[in-house]
C-alpha positions as CSV (number, residue, x, y, z in Angstrom):
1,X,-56.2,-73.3,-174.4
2,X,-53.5,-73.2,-177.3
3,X,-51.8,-75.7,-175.9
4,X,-54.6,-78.2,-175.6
5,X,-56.2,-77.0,-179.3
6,X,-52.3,-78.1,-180.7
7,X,-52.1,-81.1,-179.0
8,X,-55.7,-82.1,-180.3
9,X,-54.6,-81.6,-183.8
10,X,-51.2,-83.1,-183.3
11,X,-53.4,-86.1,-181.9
12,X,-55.5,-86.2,-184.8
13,X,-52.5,-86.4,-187.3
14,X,-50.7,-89.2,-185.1
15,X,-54.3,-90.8,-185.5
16,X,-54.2,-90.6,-189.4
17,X,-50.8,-92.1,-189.4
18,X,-51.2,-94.4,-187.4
19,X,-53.9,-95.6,-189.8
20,X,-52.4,-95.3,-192.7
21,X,-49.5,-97.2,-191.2
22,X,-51.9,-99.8,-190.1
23,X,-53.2,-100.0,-194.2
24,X,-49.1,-100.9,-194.7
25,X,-48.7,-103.0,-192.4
26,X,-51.7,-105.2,-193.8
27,X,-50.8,-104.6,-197.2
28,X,-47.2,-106.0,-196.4
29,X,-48.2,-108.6,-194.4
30,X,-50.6,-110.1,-197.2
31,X,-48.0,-109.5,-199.8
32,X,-45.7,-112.2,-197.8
33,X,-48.5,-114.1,-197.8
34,X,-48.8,-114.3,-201.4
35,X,-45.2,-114.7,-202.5
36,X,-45.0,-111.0,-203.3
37,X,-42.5,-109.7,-200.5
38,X,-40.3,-111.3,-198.2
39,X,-40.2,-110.6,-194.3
40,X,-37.5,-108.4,-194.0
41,X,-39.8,-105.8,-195.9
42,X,-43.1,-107.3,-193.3
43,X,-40.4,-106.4,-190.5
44,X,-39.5,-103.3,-191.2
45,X,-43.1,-102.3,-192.0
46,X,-44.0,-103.8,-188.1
47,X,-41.5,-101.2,-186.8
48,X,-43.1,-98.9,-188.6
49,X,-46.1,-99.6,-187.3
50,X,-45.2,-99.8,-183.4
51,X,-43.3,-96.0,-184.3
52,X,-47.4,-94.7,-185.7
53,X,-48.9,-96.4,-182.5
54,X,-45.8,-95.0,-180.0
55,X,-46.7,-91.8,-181.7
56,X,-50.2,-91.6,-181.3
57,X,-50.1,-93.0,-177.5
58,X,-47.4,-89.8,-177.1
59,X,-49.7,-87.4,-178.7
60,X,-52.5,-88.8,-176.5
61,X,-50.9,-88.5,-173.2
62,X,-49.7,-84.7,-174.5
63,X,-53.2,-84.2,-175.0
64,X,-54.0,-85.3,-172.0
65,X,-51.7,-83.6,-170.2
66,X,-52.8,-80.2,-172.2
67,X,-56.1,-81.0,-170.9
68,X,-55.2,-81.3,-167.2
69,X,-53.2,-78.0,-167.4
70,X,-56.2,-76.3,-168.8
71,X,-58.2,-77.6,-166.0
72,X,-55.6,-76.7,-163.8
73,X,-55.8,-73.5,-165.3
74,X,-59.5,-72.5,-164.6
75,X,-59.2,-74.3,-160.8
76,X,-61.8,-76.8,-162.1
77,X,-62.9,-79.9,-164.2
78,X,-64.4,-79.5,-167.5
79,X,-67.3,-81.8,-167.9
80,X,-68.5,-82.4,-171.0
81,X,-71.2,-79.6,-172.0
82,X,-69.4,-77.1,-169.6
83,X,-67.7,-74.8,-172.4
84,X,-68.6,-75.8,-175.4
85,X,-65.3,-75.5,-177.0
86,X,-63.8,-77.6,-174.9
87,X,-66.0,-80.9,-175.5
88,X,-63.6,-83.6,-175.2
89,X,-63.7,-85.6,-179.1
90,X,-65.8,-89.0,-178.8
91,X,-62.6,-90.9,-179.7
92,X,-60.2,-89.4,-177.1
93,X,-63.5,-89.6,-174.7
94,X,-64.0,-93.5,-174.8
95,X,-59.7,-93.7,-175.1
96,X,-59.8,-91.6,-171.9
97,X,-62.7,-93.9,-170.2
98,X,-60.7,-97.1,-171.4
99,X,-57.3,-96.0,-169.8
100,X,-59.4,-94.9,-166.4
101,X,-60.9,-98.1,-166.4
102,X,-57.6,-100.3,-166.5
């Protein structure tokens, strides 16, 4: 249960950088576009970007993994409602339903 309450906030904070990074990365791209920057800066701020979103897909598959463990744990699924401490977040919900569905 630790394990899976850490790796929900570590997801959480790769989710707010990965954000923020996002904000950058539109920032620097519409300073190129304006004369303000040059590329090398729009280029470095795209690796910074792919680093937030390798980060938070990490920290999501950590969570996940937490998550199966836990089940693992109990020698059951948790279904949403079951424990309600354990209610899988709306976001990581539909991300969850998303990856199942690919």
């Amino acid at each position: 249960l630790t394990r899976y309450r850490g790796a929900l906030g570590a997801l959480e904070a790769a989710r707010t950088a990965a954000e923020l990074q996002a904000k950058r990365l539109g920032q620097a791209t519409r300073a190129v576009a304006v004369g303000e920057s040059d590329t090398v800066v729009l280029a470095q701020t795209q690796l910074q970007d792919l680093s937030a979103q390798q980060g938070l897909i990490d920290s999501l598959t950590n969570a996940q993994t937490a998550l199966g463990t836990l089940e693992d744990s109990i020698q059951r699924p948790l279904d949403d409602g079951d424990i309600g401490s354990f209610t899988f977040p709306a976001a990581l919900r539909d991300a969850r339903q998303a990856a199942n569905q690919s």
